[in-house]
C-alpha positions in Angstrom: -14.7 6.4 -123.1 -11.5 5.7 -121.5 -11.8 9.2 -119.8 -15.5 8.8 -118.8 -14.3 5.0 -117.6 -11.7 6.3 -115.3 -14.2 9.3 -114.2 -16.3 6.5 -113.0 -13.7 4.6 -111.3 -13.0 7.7 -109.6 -16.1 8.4 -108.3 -16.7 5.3 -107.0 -13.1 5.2 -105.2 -13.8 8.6 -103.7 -17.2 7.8 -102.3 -15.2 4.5 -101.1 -13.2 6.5 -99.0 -15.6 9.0 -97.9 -17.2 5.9 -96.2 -14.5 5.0 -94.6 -13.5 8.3 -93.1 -17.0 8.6 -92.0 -16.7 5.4 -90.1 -13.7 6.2 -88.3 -15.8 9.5 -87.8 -18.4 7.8 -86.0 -15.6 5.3 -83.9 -13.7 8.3 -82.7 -16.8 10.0 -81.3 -18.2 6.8 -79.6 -14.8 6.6 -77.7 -14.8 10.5 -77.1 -17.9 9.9 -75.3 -17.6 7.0 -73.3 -14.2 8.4 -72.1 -16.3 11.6 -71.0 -18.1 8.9 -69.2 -15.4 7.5 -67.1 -13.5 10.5 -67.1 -15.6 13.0 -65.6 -16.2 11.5 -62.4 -11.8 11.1 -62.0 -12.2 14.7 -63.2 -14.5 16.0 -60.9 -12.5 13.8 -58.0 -9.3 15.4 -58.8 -10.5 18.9 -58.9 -12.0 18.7 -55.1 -9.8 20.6 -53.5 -9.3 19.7 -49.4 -11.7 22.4 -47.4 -12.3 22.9 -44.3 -15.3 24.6 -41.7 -14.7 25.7 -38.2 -17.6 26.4 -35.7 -15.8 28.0 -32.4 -17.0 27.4 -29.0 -15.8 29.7 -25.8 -15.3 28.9 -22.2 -15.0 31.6 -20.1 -11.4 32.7 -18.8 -10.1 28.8 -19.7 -10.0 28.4 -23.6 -11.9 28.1 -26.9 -12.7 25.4 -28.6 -12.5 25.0 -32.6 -14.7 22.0 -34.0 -13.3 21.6 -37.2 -14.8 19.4 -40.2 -13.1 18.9 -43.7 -14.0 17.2 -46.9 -11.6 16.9 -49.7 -8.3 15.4 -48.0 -8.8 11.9 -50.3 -5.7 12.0 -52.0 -3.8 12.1 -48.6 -1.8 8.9 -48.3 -0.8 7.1 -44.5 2.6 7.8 -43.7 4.9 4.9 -42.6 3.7 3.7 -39.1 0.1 5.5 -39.7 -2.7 3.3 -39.6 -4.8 6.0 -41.6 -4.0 9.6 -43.2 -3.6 12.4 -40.9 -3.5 16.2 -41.5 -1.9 18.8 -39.0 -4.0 21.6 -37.7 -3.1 24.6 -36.0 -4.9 28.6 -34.7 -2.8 30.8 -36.4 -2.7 34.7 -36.3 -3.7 35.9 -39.9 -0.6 37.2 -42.1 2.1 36.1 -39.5 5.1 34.3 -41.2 4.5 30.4 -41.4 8.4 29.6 -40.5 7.7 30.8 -36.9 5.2 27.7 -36.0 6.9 26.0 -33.7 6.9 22.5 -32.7 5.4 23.3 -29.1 3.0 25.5 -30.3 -0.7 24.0 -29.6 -1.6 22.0 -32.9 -3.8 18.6 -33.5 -3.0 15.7 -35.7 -6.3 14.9 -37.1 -7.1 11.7 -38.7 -9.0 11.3 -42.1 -11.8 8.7 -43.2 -11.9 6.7 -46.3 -14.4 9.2 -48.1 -11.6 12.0 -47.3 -13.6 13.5 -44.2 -12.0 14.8 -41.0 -13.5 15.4 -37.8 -11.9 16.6 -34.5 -11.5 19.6 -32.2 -8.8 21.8 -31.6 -8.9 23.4 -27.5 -6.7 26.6 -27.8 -5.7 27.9 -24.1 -6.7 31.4 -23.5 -3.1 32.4 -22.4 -2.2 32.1 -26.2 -4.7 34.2 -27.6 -4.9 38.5 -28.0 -8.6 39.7 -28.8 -6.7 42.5 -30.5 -5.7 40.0 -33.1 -7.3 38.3 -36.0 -6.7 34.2 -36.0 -7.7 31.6 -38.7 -7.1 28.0 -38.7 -4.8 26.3 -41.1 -3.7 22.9 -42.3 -0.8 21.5 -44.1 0.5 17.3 -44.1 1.5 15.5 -41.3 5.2 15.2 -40.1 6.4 18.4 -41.8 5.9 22.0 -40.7 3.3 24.6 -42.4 4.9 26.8 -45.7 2.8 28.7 -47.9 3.1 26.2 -50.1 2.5 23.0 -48.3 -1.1 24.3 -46.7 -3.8 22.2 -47.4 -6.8 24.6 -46.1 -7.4 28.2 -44.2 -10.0 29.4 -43.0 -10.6 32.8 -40.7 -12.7 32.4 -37.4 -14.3 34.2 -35.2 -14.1 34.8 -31.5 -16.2 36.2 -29.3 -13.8 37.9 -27.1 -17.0 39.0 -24.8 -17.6 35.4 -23.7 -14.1 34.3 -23.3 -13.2 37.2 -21.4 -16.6 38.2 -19.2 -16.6 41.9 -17.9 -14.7 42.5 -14.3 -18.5 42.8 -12.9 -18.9 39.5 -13.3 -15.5 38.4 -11.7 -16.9 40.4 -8.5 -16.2 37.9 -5.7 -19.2 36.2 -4.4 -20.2 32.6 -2.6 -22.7 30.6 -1.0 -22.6 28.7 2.4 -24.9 25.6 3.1 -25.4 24.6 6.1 -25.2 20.9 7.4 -25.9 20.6 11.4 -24.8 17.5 13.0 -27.0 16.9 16.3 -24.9 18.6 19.3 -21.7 18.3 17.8 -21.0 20.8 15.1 -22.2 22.5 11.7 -20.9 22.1 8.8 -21.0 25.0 6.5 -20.2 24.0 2.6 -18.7 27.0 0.8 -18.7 27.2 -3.2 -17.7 30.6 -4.0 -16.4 32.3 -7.6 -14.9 35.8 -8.9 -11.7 35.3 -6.8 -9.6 35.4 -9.9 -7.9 38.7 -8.8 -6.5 37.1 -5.9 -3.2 36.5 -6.0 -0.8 34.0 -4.1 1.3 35.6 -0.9 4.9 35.1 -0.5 5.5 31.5 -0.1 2.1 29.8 -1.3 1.9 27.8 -4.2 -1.8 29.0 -5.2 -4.2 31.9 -3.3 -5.8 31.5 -0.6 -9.1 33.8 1.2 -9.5 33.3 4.9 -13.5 32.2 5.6 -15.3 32.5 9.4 -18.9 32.6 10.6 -19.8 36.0 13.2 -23.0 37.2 14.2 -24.9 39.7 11.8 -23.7 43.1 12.4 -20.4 42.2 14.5 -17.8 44.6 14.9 -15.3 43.0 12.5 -12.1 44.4 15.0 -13.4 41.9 17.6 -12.2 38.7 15.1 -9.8 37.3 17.0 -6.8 34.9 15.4 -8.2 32.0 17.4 -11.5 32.2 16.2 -12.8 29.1 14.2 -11.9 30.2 10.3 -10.3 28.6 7.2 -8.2 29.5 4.8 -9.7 28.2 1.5 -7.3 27.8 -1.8 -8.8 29.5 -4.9 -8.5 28.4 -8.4 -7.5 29.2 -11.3 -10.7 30.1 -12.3 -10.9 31.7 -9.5 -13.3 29.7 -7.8 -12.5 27.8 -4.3 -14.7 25.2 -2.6 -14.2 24.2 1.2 -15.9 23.3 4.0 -16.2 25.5 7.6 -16.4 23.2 10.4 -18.0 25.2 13.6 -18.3 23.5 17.1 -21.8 24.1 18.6 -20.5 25.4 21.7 -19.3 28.4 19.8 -23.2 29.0 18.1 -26.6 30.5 20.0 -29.5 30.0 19.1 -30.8 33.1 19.7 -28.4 35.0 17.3 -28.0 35.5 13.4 -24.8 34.8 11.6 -23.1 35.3 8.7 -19.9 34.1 6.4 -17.7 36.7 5.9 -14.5 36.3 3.5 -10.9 38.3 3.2 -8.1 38.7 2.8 -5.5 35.8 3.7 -2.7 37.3 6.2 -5.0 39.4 7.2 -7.3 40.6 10.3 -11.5 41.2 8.3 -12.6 45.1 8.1 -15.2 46.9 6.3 -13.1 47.9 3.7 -11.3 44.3 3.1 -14.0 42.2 2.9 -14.2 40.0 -0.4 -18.0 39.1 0.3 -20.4 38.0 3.0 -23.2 35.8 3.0 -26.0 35.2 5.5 -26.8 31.3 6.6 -29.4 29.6 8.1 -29.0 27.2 11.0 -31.6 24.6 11.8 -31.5 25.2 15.1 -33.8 21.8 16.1 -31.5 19.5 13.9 -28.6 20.9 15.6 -30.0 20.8 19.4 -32.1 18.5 19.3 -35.7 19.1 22.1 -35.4 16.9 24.8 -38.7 15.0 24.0 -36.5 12.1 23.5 -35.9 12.3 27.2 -38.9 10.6 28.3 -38.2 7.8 26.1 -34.9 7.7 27.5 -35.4 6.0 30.9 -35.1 2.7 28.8 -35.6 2.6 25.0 -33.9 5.3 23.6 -30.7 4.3 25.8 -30.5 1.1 24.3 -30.8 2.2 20.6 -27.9 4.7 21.7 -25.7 2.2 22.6 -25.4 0.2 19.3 -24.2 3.7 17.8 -21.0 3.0 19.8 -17.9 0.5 18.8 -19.2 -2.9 20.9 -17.9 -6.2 20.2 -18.4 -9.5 22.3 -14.9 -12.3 22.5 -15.9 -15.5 22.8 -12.9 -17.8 24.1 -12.4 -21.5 22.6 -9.5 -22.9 24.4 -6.9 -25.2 22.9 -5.8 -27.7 25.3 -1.6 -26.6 26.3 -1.9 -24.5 23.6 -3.8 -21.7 23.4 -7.3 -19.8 23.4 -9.0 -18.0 20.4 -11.1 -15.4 20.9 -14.0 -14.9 18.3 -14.1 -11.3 18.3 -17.6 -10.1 16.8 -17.9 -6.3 16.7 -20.5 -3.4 15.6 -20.5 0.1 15.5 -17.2 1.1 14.0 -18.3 3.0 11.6 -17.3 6.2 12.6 -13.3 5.1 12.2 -11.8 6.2 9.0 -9.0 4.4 7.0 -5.4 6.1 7.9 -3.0 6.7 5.1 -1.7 3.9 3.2 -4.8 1.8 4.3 -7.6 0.5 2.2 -10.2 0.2 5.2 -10.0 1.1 8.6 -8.6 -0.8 11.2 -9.0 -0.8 14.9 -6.5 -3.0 16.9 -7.3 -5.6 19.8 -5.5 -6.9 22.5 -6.2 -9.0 25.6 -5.4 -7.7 28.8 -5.5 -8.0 32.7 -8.3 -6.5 34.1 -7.2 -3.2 36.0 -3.5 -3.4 34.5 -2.2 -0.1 33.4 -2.9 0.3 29.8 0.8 1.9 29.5 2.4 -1.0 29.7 1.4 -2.7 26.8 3.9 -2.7 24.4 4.6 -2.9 20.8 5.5 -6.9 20.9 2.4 -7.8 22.7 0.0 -10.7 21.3 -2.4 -8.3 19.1 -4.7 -8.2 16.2 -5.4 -5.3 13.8 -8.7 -6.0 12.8 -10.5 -4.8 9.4 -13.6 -2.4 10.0 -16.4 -3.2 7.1 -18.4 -0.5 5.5 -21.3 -0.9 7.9 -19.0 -0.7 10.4 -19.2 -4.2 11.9 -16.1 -6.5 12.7 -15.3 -10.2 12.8 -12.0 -11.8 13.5 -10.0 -13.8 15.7 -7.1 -13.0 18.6 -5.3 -16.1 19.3 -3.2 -15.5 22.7 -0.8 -18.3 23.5 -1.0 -20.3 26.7 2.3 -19.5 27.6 0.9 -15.8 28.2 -1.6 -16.9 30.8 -2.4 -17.1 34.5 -5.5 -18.8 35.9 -4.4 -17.0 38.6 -5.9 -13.8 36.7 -9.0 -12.1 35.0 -8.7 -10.8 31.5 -10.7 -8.5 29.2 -10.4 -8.0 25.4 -9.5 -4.2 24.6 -9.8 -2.5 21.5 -8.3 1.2 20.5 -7.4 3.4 17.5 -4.9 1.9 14.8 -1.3 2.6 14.6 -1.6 3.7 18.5 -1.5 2.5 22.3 -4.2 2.4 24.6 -5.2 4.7 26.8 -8.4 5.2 29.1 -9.4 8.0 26.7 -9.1 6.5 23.6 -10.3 2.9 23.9 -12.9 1.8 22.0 -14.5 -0.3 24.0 -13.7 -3.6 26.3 -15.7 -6.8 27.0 -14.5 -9.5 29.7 -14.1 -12.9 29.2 -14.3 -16.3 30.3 -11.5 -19.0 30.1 -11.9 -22.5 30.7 -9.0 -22.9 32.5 -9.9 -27.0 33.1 -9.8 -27.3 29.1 -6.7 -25.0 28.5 -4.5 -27.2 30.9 -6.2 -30.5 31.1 -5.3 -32.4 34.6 -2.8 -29.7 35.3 -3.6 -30.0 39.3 -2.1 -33.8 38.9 0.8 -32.8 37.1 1.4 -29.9 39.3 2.6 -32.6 41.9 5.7 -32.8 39.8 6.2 -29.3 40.8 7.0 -30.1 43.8 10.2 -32.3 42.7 11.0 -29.0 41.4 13.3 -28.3 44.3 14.8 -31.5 43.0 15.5 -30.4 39.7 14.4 -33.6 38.4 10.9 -32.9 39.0 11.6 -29.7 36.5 12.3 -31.4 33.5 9.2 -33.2 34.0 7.6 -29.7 33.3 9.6 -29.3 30.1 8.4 -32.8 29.2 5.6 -31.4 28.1 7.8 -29.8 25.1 10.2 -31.8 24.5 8.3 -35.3 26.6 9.9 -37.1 24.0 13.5 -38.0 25.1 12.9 -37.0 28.8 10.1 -39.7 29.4 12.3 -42.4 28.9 14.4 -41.1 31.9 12.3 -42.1 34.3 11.7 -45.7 32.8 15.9 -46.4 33.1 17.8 -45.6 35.7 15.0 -44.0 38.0 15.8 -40.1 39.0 19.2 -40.5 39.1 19.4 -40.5 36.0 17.6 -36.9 36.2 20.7 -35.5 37.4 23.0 -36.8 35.6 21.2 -35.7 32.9 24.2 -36.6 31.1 22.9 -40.2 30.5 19.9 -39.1 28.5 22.3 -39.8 25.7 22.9 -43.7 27.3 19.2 -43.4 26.7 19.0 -43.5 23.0 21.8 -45.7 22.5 18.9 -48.2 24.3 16.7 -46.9 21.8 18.1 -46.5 18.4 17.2 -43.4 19.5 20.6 -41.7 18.9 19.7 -42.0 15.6 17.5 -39.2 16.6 19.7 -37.1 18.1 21.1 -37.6 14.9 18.3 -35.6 13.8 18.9 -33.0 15.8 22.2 -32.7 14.8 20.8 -32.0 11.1 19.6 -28.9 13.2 23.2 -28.6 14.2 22.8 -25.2 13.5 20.4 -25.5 17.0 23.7 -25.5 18.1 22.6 -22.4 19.4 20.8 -24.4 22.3 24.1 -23.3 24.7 20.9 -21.9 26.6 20.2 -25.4 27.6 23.0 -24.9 29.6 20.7 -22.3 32.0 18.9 -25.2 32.7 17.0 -22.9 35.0 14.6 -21.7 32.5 13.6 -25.5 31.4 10.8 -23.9 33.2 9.9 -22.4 29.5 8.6 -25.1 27.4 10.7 -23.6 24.4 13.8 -23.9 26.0 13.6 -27.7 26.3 12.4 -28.1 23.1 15.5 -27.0 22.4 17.4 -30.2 24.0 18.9 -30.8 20.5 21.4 -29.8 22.8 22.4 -33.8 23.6 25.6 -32.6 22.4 25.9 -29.8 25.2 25.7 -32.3 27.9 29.6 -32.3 27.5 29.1 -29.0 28.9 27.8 -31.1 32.4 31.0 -33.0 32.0 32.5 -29.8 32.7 32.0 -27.3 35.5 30.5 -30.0 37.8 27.0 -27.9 37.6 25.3 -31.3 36.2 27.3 -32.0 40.1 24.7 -29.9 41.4 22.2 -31.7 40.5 23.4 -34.4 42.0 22.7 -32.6 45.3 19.1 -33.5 44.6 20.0 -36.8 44.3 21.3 -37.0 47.6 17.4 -36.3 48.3 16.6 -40.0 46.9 14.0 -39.4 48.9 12.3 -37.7 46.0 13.3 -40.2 44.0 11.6 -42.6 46.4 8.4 -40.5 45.3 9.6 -41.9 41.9 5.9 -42.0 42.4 5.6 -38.5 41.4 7.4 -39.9 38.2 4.2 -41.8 37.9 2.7 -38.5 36.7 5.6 -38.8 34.3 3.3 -41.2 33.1 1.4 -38.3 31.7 4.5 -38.1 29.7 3.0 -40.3 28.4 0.5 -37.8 27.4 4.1 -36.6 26.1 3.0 -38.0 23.1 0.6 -34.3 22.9 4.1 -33.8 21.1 1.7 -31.1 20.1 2.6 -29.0 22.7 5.7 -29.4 20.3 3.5 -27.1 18.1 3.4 -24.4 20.8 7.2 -24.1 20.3 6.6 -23.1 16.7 5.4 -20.2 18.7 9.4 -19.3 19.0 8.8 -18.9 14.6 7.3 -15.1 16.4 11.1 -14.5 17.1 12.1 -14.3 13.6 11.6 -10.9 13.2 9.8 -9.4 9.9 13.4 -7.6 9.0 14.5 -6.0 5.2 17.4 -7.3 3.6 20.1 -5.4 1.0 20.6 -8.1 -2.3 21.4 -8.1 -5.4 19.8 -9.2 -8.3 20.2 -13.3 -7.2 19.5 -13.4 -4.2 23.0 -12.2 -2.5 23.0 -10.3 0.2 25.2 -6.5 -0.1 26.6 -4.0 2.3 25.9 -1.2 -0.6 25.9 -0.3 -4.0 27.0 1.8 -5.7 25.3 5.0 -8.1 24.1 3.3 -11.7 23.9 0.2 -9.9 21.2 -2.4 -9.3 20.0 -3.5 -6.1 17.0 -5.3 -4.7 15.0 -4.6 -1.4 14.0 -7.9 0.3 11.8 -7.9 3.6 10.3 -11.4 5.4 8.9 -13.1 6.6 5.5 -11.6 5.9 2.2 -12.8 5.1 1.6 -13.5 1.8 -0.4 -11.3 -0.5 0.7 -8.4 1.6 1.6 -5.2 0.2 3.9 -2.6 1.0 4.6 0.6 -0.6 8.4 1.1 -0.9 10.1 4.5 -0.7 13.5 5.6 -0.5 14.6 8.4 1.9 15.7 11.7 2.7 14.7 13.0 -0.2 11.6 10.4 -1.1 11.9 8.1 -3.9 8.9 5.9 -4.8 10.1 1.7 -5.8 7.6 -0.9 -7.0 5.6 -1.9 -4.9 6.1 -5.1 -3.0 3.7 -8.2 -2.4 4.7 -11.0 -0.2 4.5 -14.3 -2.0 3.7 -17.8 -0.9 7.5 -17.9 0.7 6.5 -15.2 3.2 8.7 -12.8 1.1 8.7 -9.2 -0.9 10.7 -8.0 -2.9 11.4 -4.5 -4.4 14.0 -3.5 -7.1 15.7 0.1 -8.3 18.1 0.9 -10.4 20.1 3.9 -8.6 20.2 7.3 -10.2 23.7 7.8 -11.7 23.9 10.9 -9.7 22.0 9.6 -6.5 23.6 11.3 -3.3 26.4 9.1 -2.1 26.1 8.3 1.9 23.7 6.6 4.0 19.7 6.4 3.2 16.8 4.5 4.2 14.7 2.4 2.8 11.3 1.9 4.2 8.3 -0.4 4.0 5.1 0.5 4.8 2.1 -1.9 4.7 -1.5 -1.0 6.1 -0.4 -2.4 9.8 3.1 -1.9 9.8 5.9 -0.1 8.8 9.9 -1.7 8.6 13.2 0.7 7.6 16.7 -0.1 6.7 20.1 2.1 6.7 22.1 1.3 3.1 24.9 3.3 1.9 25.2 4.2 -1.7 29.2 4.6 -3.1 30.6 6.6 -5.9 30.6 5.2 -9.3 33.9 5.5 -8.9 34.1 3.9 -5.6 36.3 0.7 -5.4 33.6 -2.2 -5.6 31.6 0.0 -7.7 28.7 -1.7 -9.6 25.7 -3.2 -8.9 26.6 -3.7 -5.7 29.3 -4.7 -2.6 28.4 -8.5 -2.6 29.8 -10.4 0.3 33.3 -12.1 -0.4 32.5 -16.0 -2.5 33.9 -19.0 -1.2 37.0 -20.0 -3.2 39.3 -23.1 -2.9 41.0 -22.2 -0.1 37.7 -21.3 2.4 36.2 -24.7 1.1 39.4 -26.7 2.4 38.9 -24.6 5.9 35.4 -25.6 6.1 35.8 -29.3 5.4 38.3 -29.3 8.0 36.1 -27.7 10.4 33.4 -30.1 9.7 35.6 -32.9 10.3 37.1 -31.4 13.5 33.4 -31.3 15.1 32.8 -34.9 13.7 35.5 -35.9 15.5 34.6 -34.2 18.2 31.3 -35.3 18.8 32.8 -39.3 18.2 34.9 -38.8 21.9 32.0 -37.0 23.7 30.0 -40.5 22.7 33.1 -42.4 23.7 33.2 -40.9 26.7 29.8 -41.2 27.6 30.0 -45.0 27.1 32.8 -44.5 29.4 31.2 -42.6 32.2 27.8 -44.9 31.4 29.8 -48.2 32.2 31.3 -46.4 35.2 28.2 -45.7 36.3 26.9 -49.4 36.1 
């Protein structure tokens, strides 16, 4: 019993356990197979290998081009500073040993896609190829060079050696010339030839070059003469060239045949030299026109002629004392071309006497350079001051080639015009009367009135004409006035101290010079050499002072208030010359610098928004451009080579009108003063106790000439 008991007991625990081993039986598989599941896709992932497929593309005599797509590069990782994956690629000849790619040798750095896909091309020069060898592409990781075991992909390709390197037949020299006839002028015949590979540069050329002329069909060749119209076209590499022949239509007959014939450059043409020849056709009607049009030229066709050639018409608009604008409205320019450094063309205008010799104009003349629109139409204005007037005169508007000076040959064209001499110099008959105190000086400074009318007027209302010569007592006149307080002014432009010239009070005659008068300090200089004496010569004439009368015109000093013709004295801003100026990096002016150091080129005044291009000479360097701001100046700055020449060099502006230069001198390193630059010596203590002193020594000054012009004033009383 107790046997078959524990028989039982051990069944039933055996068939326990079998149930439980069966159960694990059926867990184990269930994750066995969903692992399969998940795994089998990672699986199949990793075991794509990177792979790649070339299709290759020749272009004849130039290079071949391997399109190259690849799959598989997914587990390629950006480097630091990529912004995706990239692989290397590279035409390699089969077997060769890996460690010889170098870095120079041609190679892409292709970039792969999220799915692990690459697509790009690799352009192989021909020069690097041999169609005796066998090539295949490889691939291995970015930033490294290719080992055998680094390689991500190879695969051989095939050229076709045929196609990249056509037979020498087809490199048989050959071209085609086009003919393009301009009416009684010229043909132009447009050459494209090909096959001139085999040509080969002469002794100082930098490429080939085949000489190109036109001769009648059957010509002896022997009778080609050097002065002959040819050209002497540059081939390319390819060995193709493209030029134009240009031949006059004097030099063509309409009752011959021609032909282009090409050979040899440095070289007379024979039979046996000739590259090629080509046979062209002229149309002979397009190029001399019949003279139908001759009936039609007794008055229509004349007229539509003349709009083909530059016209323009000035119209003059006077500015009272001033000056006169010409409206300048012009057509059929369109024949002039841009010169270099210009945007559009230009043509340059000018008024002049009529019948002057056009070899005197000169450079500084009043003159316009006036832009030339595509349509070849013009509009612009020419002011001319009055100052360069004569009513006297007659005057025509001129106009002539850019960057050049008229001559009877190659002025465009010329229209005359019309001043209103009335409404330039309003009542200037009544004010001429003043001219005639002229011979009394005093009647002169009623001409510079009209400049500087201001202080002068009040000469006449104090102590009559006498006053005139002793000029002197203009200054009694403002202490009337608390007008002294506007010398004062003047003396902020002390600096018009330059105004000595008053002392050639001859030329009052020029408005400028009077304008000048902030010269009441110079009449010390009267005070001296008795000249202001002189004028009291004329005042020994009182009788012109009786025609104080003519001062009455003075009146029309009142018209002194046209101050304005103050304005024409800002005319004299023409005499501040457009110049270019050594500084360094603030502003201060240098008298070199020195190699490794910096320097800036400054040039004004200018117009603003101009620009110039900026070169340094003899050997050219090219600076940053300049552009004029609003100050009327432009600036250029370099950094001198280290081992720049040392000596002197120039520096040179050129804008589309105009071009400015400037001598510098660049030191050693080494060179005492070395640097950046030789910057003028700074003020220090001592040169600031020097200048205080000599601004209290012209203070001073100026205190006993006003004393002693009280003194000579109460004199005079």
């Amino acid at each position: 019993m107790t046997e078959t008991a524990l028989a039982a007991r051990r069944a039933r625990g055996d068939g326990g356990q079998f149930r439980r081993r069966g159960i694990l039986a059926f867990v184990m598989t269930a994750f066995v197979a969903v692992g399969g599941v998940i795994a089998a896709p990672i699986a199949a992932q990793a075991a794509e290998e990177p792979s790649i497929m070339v299709v290759v593309t020749e272009v004849a005599n130039e290079r071949v081009v391997f399109a190259i797509e690849g799959t598989g590069f997914g587990d390629i990782q950006a480097l630091p500073g990529q912004t995706e994956p990239h692989a290397y690629f590279k035409l390699n000849e089969v077997g060769s040993d890996l460690s010889e790619v170098a870095q120079d040798d041609t190679s892409i750095s292709a970039s792969i896609a999220e799915g692990g896909t690459l697509s790009d091309e690799l352009s192989v020069p021909i020069g690097e190829l041999d169609a005796s060898k066998s090539y295949e592409v490889i691939s291995w990781p970015s930033r490294s060079f290719p080992t055998e075991e680094n390689v991500y992909a190879r695969t051989a390709v095939t050229i076709d050696w045929d196609a990249l390197f056509p037979s020498d037949e087809a490199a048989v020299p050959s071209f085609t010339a086009e003919a393009t006839e301009f009416a009684d002028e010229r043909v132009d015949f447009a050459i494209e030839g090909s096959g001139f590979g085999d040509v080969t540069a002469l002794p100082g050329q930098t490429e080939p070059h085949a000489y190109f002329t036109l001769i009648e069909v059957d010509a002896d060749l022997s009778e080609v003469g050097q002065a002959d119209t040819a050209i002497s076209a540059s081939i390319a590499e390819d060995g193709t060239l493209s030029d134009v022949l240009e031949v006059p239509a004097d030099d063509l007959d309409a009752t011959k045949s021609y032909e282009v014939i090409s050979w040899p450059s440095r070289s007379f043409p024979s039979d046996d030299n000739l590259y090629a020849r080509t046979a062209v056709t002229i149309d002979w009607d397009a190029l001399f026109p019949e003279e139908p049009s001759e009936p039609a030229e007794p008055s229509e066709p004349a007229e539509p002629e003349e709009p083909v050639g530059p016209t323009f018409a000035a119209e003059a608009t006077e500015v009272a004392n001033e000056r006169v604008d010409f409206a300048i409205e012009g057509s059929g320019f369109g024949d002039v071309t841009a010169l270099p450094g210009q945007t559009e063309p230009h043509v340059y205008f000018k008024l002049n006497e009529v019948g002057s010799d056009l070899s005197e104009v000169a450079q500084d003349d009043t003159s316009i350079s006036a832009e030339v629109a595509e349509d070849g139409t013009i509009t612009d204005v020419l002011p001319v001051p009055a100052g360069e007037l004569d009513s006297a005169k007659s005057y025509e508007v001129i106009s002539w080639p850019s960057r050049s000076f008229p001559t009877e040959e190659n002025v465009y064209a010329r229209a005359d015009v019309t001043i209103d001499w009335d409404a330039l110099f309003p009542e200037s008959d009544p004010s001429e009367p003043a001219e005639p105190s002229e011979p009394a000086e005093p009647g002169e400074p009623a001409e510079p009135t009209d400049p500087a009318e201001p202080t002068e007027p009040a000469e006449p209302t104090e102590p009559a004409e006498p006053t005139d010569p002793a000029e002197p007592t203009d200054p009694t006149e403002p202490s009337e006035p608390a007008e002294p307080s506007e010398p004062a002014e003047p003396s902020e432009p002390a600096e018009p101290t330059e105004p000595a010239e008053p002392s050639e009070p001859a030329e009052p005659t020029e408005p400028t010079d009077p304008a000048e008068p902030t010269g009441p300090a110079e009449p010390a200089e009267p005070t001296d050499p008795a000249e202001p004496t002189d004028p009291v010569e004329p005042t020994e004439p009182a009788e012109p002072t009786d025609p104080a009368e003519p001062t009455d015109p003075a009146e029309p000093t009142e018209p002194a208030a046209p101050s304005e013709p103050a304005a024409p004295t800002a005319t004299a801003e023409p005499t501040q010359e457009t110049a270019i100026e050594l500084t360094d990096g603030s502003g201060n002016p240098l008298d070199g610098v020195a190699q490794g150091g910096d320097v800036t080129f400054r040039i004004a005044p200018v117009e603003a928004g101009t620009e110039f291009a900026v070169t340094v000479h003899s050997d050219p360097v090219t600076l940053p451009t300049a552009v004029g701001d609003a100050d009327g100046v432009a600036t250029s700055s370099w950094t001198v080579p280290a081992d720049f020449p040392v000596g002197d060099h120039t520096v040179r502006f050129v804008s589309d009108t105009d071009t400015y230069e400037l001598t510098f001198t660049v030191l050693a390193a080494d060179a005492p003063g070395g640097g950046s630059g030789l910057a003028p010596t700074g003020s220090g203590p001592a040169t600031e106790l020097l200048a205080g002193a000599g601004i209290m020594t012209i203070l001073c000054g100026a205190v006993l000439i006003l004393v002693r012009r009280r003194v000579v004033s109460a004199s005079a009383r």
